[in-house]
DRENVEXKE-617888 format. One record per residue (C-alpha): x, y, z; residue in three letters. Coordinates in pm, 1 decimal. Layout:
<nodes>
{{X; Y; Z}; ALA} ...
</nodes>
This chain:
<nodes>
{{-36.0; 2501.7; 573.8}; UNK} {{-365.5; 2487.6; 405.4}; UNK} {{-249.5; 2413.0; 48.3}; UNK} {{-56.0; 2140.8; 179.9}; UNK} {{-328.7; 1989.0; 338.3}; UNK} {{-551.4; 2017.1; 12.6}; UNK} {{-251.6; 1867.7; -139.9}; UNK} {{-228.2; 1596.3; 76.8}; UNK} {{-585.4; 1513.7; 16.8}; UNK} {{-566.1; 1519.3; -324.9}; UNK} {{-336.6; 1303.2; -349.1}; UNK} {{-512.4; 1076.0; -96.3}; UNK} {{-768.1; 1033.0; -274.4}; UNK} {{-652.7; 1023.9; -612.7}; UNK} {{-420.4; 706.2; -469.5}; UNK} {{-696.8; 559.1; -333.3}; UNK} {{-893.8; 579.4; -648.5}; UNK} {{-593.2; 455.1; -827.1}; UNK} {{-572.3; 150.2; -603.7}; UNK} {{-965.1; 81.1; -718.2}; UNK} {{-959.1; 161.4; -1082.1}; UNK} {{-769.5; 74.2; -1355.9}; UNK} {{-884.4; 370.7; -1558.3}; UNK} {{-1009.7; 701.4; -1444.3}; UNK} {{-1236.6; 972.8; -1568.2}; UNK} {{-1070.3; 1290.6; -1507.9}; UNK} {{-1376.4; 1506.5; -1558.1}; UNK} {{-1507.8; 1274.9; -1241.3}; UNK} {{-1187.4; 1278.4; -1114.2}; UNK} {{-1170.9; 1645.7; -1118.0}; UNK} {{-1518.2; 1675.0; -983.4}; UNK} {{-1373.7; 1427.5; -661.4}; UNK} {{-1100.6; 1654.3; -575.4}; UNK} {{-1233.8; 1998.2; -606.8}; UNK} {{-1060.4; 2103.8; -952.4}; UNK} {{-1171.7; 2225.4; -1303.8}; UNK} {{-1092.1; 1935.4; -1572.8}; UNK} {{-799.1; 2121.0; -1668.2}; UNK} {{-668.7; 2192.2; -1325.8}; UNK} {{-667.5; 1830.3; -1262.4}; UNK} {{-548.0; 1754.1; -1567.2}; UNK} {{-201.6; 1952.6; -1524.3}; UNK} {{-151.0; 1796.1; -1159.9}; UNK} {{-157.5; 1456.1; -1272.0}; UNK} {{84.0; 1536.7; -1530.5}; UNK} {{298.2; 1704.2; -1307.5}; UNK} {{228.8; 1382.5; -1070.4}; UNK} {{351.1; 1164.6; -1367.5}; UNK} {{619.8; 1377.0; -1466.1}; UNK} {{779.8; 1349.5; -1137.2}; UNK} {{788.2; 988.7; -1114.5}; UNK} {{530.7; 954.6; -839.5}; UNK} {{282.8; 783.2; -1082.1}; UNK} {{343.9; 490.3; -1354.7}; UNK} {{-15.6; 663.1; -1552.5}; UNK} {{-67.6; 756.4; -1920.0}; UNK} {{-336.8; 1018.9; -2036.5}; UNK} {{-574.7; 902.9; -2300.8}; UNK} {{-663.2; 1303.7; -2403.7}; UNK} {{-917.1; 1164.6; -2644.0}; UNK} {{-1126.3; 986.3; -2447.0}; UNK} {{-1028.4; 1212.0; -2126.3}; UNK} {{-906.1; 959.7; -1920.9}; UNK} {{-582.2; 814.0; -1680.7}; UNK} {{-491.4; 493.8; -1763.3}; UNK} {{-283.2; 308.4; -1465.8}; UNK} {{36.6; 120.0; -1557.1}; UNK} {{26.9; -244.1; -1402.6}; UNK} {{309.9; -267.9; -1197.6}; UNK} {{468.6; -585.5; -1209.8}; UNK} {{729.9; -693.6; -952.9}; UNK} {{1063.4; -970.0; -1062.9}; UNK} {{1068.0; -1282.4; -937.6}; UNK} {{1369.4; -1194.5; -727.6}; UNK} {{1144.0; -874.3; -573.6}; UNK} {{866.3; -1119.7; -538.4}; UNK} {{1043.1; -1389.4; -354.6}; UNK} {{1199.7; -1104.2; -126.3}; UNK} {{834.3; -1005.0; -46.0}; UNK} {{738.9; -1315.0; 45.6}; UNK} {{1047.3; -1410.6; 307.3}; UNK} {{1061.9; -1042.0; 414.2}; UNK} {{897.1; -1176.0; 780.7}; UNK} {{1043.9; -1535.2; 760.3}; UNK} {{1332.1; -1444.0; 1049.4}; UNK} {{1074.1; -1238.0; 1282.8}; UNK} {{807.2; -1571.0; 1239.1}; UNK} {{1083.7; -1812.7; 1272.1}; UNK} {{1216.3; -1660.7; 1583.4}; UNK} {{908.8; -1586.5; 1780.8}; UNK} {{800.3; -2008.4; 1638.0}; UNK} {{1118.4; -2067.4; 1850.5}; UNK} {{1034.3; -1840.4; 2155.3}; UNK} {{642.1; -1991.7; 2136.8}; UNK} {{866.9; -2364.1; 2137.5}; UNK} {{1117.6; -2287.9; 2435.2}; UNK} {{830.0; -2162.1; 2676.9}; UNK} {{605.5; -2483.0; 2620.9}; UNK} {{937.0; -2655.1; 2687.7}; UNK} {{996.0; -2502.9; 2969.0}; UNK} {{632.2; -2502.4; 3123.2}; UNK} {{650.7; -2914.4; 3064.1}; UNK} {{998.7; -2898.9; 3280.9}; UNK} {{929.6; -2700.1; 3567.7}; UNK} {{811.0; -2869.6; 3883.4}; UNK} {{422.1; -2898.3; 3936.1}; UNK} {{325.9; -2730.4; 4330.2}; UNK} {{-23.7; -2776.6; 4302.9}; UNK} {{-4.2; -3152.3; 4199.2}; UNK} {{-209.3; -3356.1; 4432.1}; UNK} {{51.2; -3657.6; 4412.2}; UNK} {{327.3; -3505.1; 4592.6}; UNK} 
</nodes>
């Protein structure tokens, strides 16, 4: 239960520092999540080598170099009318109450 909390936060943090940075020391990287330089090292390998993250490591320079994810047009336009039914219908809802507010009789008017 412990490891897979450490796990967890690893990889909680290392996402979030992905989401920052374009490219990563691991030395600092290592020091962030509690691992030797070659510790950390082998996990994001292992992190790359199961698909989980679109990286390359620059050995040389010691460093994880995020791939720039790009999304199609079609995947784009998806994204961007992904809500278009749920805002459409509650435009419509928001549109039939106002309608019906203006409709129904007035009690309190004084010119009854």
């Amino acid at each position: 239960c412990l490891d897979d909390f450490i796990d967890n936060s690893r990889m909680m943090i290392f996402e979030t520092f992905c989401r920052i940075h374009q490219c990563i020391s691991i030395s600092m990287l290592a020091e962030k999540l509690n691992m030797t330089t070659e510790e950390a090292e082998k996990w994001i390998v292992n992190l790359i080598r199961n698909a989980k993250l679109d990286a390359k490591i620059d050995s040389q320079q010691g460093t994880v170099v995020m791939g720039v994810e790009t999304n199609s047009p079609y995947q784009q336009l998806i994204e961007k009318t992904k809500a278009l039914s749920f805002r459409s219908q509650m435009l419509l809802m928001n549109i039939e109450k106002k309608k019906k507010a203006q409709d129904a009789p007035n009690w309190g008017a004084a010119d009854f």
